[in-house]
C-alpha positions in Angstrom: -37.0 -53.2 19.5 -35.5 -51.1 22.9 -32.9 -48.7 22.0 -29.2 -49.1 23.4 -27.6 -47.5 26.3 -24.8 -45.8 23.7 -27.6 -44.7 20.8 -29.7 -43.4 23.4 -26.7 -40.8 24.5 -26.1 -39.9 21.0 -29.6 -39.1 20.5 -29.0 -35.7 22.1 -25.7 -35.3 19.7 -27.9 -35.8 16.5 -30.4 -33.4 17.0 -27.6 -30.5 18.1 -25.7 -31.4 14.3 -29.3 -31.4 12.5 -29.6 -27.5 14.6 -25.8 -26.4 13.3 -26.5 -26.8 9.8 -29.1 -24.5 9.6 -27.2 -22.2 11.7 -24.0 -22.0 9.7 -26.4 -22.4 6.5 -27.9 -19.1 7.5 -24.5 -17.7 8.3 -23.1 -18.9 4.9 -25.7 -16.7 3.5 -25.3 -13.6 5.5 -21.4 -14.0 4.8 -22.0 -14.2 0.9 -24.5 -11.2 0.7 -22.8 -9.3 3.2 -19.4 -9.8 0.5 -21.7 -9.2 -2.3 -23.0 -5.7 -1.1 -19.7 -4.6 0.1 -18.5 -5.8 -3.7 -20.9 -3.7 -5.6 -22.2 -1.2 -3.0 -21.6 -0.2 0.7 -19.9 2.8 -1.0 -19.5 6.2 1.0 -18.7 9.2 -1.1 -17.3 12.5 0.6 -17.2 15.8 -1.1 -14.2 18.0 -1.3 -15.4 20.9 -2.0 -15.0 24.7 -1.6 -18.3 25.1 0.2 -17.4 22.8 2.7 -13.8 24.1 2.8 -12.3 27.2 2.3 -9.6 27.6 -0.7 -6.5 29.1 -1.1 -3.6 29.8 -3.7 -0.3 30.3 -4.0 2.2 30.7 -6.5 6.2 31.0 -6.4 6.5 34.5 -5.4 5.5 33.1 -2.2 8.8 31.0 -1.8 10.8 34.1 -3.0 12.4 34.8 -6.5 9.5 33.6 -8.6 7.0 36.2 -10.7 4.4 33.4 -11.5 0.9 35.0 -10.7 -2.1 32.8 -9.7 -5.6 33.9 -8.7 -8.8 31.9 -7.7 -12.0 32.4 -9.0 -15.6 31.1 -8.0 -18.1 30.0 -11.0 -21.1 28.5 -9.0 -19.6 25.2 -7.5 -16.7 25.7 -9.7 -13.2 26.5 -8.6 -11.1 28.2 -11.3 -6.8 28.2 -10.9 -5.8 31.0 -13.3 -1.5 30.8 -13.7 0.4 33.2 -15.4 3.4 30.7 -15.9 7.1 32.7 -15.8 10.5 31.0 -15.7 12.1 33.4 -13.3 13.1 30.9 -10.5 14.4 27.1 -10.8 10.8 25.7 -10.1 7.8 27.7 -11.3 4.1 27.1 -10.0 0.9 28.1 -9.0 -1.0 25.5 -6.3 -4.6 25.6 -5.6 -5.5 24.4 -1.6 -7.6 23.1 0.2 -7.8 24.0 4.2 -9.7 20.3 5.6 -8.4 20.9 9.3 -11.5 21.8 11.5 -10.6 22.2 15.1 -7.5 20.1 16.1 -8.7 17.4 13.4 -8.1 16.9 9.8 -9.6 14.2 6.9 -9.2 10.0 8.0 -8.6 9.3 4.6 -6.9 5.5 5.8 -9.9 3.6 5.3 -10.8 5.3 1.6 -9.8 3.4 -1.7 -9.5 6.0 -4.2 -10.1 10.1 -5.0 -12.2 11.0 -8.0 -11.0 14.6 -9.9 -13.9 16.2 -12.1 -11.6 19.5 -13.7 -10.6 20.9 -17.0 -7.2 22.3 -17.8 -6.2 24.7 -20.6 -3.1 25.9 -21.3 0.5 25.1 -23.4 1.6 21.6 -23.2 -0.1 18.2 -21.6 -3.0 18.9 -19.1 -0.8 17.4 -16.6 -0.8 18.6 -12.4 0.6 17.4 -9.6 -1.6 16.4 -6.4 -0.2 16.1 -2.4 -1.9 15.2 0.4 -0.4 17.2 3.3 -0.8 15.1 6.7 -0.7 16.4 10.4 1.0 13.3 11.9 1.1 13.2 15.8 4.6 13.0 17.4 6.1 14.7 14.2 4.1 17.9 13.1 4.4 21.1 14.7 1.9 23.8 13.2 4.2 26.3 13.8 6.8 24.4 11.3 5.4 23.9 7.7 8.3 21.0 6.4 7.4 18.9 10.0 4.0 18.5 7.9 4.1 15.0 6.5 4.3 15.6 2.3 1.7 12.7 0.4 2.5 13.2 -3.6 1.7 12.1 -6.7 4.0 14.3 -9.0 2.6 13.5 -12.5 -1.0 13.2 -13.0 -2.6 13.4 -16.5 -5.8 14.5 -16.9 -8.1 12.7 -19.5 -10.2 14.6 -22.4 -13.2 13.9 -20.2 -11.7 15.2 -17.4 -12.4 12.4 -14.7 -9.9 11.1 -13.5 -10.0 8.5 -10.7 -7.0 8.0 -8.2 -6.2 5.2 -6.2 -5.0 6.4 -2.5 -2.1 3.7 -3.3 -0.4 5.7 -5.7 0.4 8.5 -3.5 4.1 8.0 -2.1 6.0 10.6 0.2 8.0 13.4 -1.6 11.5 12.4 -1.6 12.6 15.8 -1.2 10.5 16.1 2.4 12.4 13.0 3.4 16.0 14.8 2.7 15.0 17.6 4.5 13.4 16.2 7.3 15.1 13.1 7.7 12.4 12.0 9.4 12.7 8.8 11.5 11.8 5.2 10.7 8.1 5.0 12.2 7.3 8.1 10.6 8.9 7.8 6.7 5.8 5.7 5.4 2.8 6.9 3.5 0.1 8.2 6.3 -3.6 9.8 5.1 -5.4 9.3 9.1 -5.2 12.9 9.7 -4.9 15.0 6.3 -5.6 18.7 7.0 -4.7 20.1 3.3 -5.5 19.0 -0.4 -3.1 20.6 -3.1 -2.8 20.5 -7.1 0.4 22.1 -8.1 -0.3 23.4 -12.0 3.7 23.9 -13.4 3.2 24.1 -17.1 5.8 21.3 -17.4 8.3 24.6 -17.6 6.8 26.4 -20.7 5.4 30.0 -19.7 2.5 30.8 -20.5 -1.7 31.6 -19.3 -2.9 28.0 -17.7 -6.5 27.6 -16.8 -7.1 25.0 -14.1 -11.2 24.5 -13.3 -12.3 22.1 -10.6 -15.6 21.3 -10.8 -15.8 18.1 -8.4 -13.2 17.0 -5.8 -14.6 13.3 -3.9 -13.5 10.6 -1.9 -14.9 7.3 -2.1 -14.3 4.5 0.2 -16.3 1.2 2.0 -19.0 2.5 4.5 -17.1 -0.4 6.1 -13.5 -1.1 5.3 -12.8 -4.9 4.1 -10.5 -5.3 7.0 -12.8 -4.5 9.0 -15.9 -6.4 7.5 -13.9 -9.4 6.9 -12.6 -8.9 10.9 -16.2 -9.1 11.6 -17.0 -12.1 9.3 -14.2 -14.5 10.8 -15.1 -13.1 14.4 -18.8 -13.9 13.9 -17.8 -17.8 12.6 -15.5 -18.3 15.3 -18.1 -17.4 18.0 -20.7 -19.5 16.8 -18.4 -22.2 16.4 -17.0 -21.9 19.8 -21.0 -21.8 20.8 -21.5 -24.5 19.1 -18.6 -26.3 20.6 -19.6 -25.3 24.2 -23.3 -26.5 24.0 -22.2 -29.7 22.1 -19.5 -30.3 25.4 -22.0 -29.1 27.6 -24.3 -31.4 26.4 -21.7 -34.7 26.3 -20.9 -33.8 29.9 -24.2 -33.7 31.4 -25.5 -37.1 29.2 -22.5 -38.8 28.6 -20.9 -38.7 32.0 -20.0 -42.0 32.2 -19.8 -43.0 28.4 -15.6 -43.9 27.6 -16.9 -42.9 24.2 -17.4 -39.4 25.1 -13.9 -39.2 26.8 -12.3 -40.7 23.5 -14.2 -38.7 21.6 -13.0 -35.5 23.6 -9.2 -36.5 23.5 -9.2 -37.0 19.9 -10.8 -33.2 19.2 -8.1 -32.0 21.7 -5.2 -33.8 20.5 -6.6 -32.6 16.4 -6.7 -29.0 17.6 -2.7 -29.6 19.2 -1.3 -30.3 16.2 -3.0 -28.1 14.0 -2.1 -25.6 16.5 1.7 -26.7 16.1 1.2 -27.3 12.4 -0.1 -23.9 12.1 2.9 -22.1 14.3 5.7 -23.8 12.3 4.6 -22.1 9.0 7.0 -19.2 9.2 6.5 -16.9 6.5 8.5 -14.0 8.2 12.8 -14.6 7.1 14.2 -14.1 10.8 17.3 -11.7 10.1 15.5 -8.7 8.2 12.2 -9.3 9.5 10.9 -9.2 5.5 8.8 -12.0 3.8 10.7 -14.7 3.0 10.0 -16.7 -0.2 7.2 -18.6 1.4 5.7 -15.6 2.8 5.8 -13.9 -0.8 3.9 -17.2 -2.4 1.3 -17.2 0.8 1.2 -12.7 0.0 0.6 -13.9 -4.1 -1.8 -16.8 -3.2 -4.2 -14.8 -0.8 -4.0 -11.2 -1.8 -5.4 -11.2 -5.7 -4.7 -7.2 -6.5 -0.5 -8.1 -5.4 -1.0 -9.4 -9.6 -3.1 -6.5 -10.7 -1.2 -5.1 -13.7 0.0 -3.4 -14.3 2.7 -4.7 -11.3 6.1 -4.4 -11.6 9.5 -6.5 -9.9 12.5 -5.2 -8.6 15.6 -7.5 -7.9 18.2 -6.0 -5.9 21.3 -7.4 -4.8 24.1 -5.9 -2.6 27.3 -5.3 -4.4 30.8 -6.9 -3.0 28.7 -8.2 -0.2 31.2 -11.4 0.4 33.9 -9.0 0.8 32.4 -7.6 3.8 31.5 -11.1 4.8 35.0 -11.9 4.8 36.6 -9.1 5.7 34.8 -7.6 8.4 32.8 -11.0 10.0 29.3 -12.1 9.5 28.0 -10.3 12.8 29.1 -6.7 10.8 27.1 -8.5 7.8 24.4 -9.5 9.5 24.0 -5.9 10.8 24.2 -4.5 6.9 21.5 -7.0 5.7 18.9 -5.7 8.8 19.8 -2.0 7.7 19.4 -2.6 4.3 16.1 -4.0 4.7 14.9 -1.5 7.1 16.2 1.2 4.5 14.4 -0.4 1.4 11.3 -1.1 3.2 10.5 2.9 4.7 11.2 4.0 0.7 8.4 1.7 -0.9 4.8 1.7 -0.1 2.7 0.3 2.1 0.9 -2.1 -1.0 4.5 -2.8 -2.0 6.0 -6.3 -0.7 9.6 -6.7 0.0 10.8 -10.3 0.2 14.5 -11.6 1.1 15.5 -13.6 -1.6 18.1 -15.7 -0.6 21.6 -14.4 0.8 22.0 -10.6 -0.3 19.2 -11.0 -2.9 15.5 -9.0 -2.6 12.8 -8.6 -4.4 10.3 -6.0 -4.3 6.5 -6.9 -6.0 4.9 -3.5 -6.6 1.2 -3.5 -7.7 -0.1 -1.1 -10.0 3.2 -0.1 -10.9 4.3 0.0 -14.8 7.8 -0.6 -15.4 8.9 3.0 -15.7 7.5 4.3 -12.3 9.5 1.0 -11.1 12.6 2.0 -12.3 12.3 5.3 -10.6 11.5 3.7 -7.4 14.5 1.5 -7.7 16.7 4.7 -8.4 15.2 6.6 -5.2 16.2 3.4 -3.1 19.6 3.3 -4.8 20.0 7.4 -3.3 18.8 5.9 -0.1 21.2 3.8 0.4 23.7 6.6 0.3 22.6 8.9 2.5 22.6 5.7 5.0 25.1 5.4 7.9 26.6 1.6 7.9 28.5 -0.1 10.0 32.0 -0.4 10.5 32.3 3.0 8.2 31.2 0.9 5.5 29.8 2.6 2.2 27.4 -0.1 1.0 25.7 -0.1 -2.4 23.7 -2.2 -4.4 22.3 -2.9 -8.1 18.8 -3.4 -9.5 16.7 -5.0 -12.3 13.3 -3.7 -13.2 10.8 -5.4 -15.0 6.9 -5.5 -15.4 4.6 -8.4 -15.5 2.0 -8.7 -18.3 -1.3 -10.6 -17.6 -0.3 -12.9 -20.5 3.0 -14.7 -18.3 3.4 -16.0 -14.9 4.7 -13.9 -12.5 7.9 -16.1 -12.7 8.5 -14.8 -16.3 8.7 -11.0 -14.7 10.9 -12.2 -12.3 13.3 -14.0 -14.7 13.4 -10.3 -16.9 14.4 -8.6 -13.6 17.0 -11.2 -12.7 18.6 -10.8 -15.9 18.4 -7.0 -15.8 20.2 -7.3 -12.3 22.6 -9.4 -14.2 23.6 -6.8 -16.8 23.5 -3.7 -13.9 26.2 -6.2 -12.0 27.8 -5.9 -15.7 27.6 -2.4 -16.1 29.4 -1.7 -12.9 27.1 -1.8 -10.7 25.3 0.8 -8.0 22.8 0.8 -11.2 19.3 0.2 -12.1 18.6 -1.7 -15.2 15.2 -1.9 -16.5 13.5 -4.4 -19.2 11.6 -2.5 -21.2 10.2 -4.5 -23.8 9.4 -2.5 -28.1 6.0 -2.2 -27.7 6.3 -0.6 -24.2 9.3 2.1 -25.4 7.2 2.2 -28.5 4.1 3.5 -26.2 6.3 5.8 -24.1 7.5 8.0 -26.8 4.7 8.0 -28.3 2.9 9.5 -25.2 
């Protein structure tokens, strides 16, 4: 039986399909093992250690008016902190250092996930030291003036009876009291590890005096021999090329054998006009609210939908709300409020962290989603932004202020349940006067505290 005309010219068409799928099959495979490995492996570990840098301490007599002593010992690949803790000035310490820059470079720490501390602390009190990473940021640092040094910090860190302790790069924040006495400006008030030239744990006895033993036997950064930005970048870059390939060889081919065929015009027209309005479908899902420039609420559900660690607990929510914010409305105009809304969300968003997602609410209401974040470090976030927004210069002479509820989710509830505990808390700060944090700190969780 001859073959048509048209089922002769989509001969050609059949066998390119039948060639795809074992193409994409092949790069469905590569994509999954490629995920796979970077999962469970594709893990590059840097050591931080005194034979690869040189060492240093210091203790309070440096700043003046401290008699703290601290010396440095080697034991093999051991680093030993000895403190003498005395409570002559306001803020007693000894700080073992690390010197990373080597020519006019430090440590890209950016695409690392976490630092691992192997150490052993003796001494009065909890085995608890503070950690900074101290960052030579281009267009701010000048060598010759130590505060222009960006200040990374964890304050608090307690060390375990095994003395491992891992530490996401996340948690570091940037020391509130570089930021008053810098003032540094927008672009540079965030969290940056690119170009970290010094390590330092700061041992403080928590105030008691004493002999403190600090021994580091292992300082190491771990990270992705390839970041997941950057692997993922990779992945969606390889499957649009081959799809685009595929696309060009299958028009290629409908052009040069289909010439004449109305069915491969059709055909053509209907992939166009498909691609339009996903196109326009695609650009009208705005997930950005247009005043602040902040997620809006459908941004914060696409954030929660596509980003899984956002509901790693522990993961705390802050509500804020600006207090007697009508009364500027109606008092001074809604151009004047419009212009406290934008500075209030750029104000907010340089105090949290880069993880951190701030979302506009609706009217003066935010809401801040901080990963790995238990309730109590979120109420001391919450207080820092509430001192921000002092220090910040408002329009019209205005001294704007706002109040806060704190609460953390628990893997048991929806994230809605968090939110509901933070919204009241905002409720009773509004209550209590406002310009306030309130926190919901459920028994079992004061319970823990004071235990600890």
């Amino acid at each position: 039986m001859p073959v048509s005309s048209a089922e002769s010219s989509l001969q050609p068409l059949v066998r390119l399909l039948g060639h795809a799928r074992y193409v994409f099959g092949a790069l469905l495979l590569l994509t999954v093992v490629l995920l796979t490995w970077h999962h469970v492996g594709m893990e590059q570990v840097t050591e931080l250690s005194a034979e690869r840098f040189p060492a240093w301490v210091e203790d309070d007599r440096a700043a003046g008016g401290g008699a703290s002593v601290g010396t440095i010992e080697r034991r093999g690949r051991d680093l030993i902190l000895h403190c003498h803790i005395v409570r002559k000035s306001e803020w007693p310490y000894c700080k073992l250092g690390f010197d990373f820059l080597k020519g006019a470079t430090g440590i890209d720490m950016s695409r690392a996930d976490y630092l691992t501390v192997d150490a052993r602390y003796a001494g009065p009190g909890l085995p608890r030291f503070g950690l900074s990473l101290v960052d030579e940021e281009e267009g701010l640092t000048r060598r010759d003036q130590w505060q222009t040094y960006k200040i990374n910090q964890i304050d608090a860190l307690d060390l375990p009876a095994s003395g491992k302790l891992l530490i996401p790069l996340k948690w570091f924040g940037v020391a509130q009291w570089w930021k008053e006495m810098v003032k540094p400006p927008m672009e540079h008030a965030a969290v940056s590890i690119d170009n970290v030239v010094r390590a330092e744990f700061l041992v403080t006895g928590n105030g008691l005096e004493g002999d403190y033993v600090f021994t580091l036997h292992a300082l190491r950064l771990h990270g992705k021999a390839i970041s997941q930005d950057a692997l993922l970048m990779g992945l969606v870059v390889t499957w649009v090329a081959c799809a685009l390939g595929w696309l060009a060889v299958l028009t290629l081919s409908l052009r040069t054998r289909l010439r004449d065929s109305k069915a491969a015009i059709a055909l053509l027209r209907a992939v166009n006009s498909a691609l339009e309005l996903e196109a326009r479908d695609l650009a009208g899902q705005a997930h950005i609210d247009p005043l602040t420039g902040v997620l809006n609420r459908q941004g914060l559900r696409a954030a929660l939908m596509s980003t899984s660690s956002l509901l790693a607990d522990p993961m705390t929510v802050i509500f804020l709300d600006i207090d007697h914010f009508k009364s500027i409305n109606d008092t001074h105009g809604h151009d004047v409020g419009d212009e406290v809304l934008r500075r209030f969300a750029a104000v907010v968003g340089a105090g949290i962290r880069s993880t951190d997602r701030l979302v506009r609410w609706g009217g003066e209401e935010f809401l801040i989603v901080c990963p790995m974040t238990n309730v109590h470090q979120g109420r001391i976030l919450a207080e820092s932004l509430r001192q921000a927004l002092h220090q910040q210069v408002w329009p019209a002479g205005l001294r704007v202020t706002a109040s806060f509820g704190v609460a953390q989710h628990h893997a048991c509830d929806e994230i809605g349940v968090a939110i509901k505990h933070a919204d009241e808390e905002l409720y009773r700060a509004k209550q209590g006067g406002r310009d306030r944090v309130c926190a919901y700190i459920p028994a079992e969780i004061a319970a823990t505290a004071v235990a600890a």
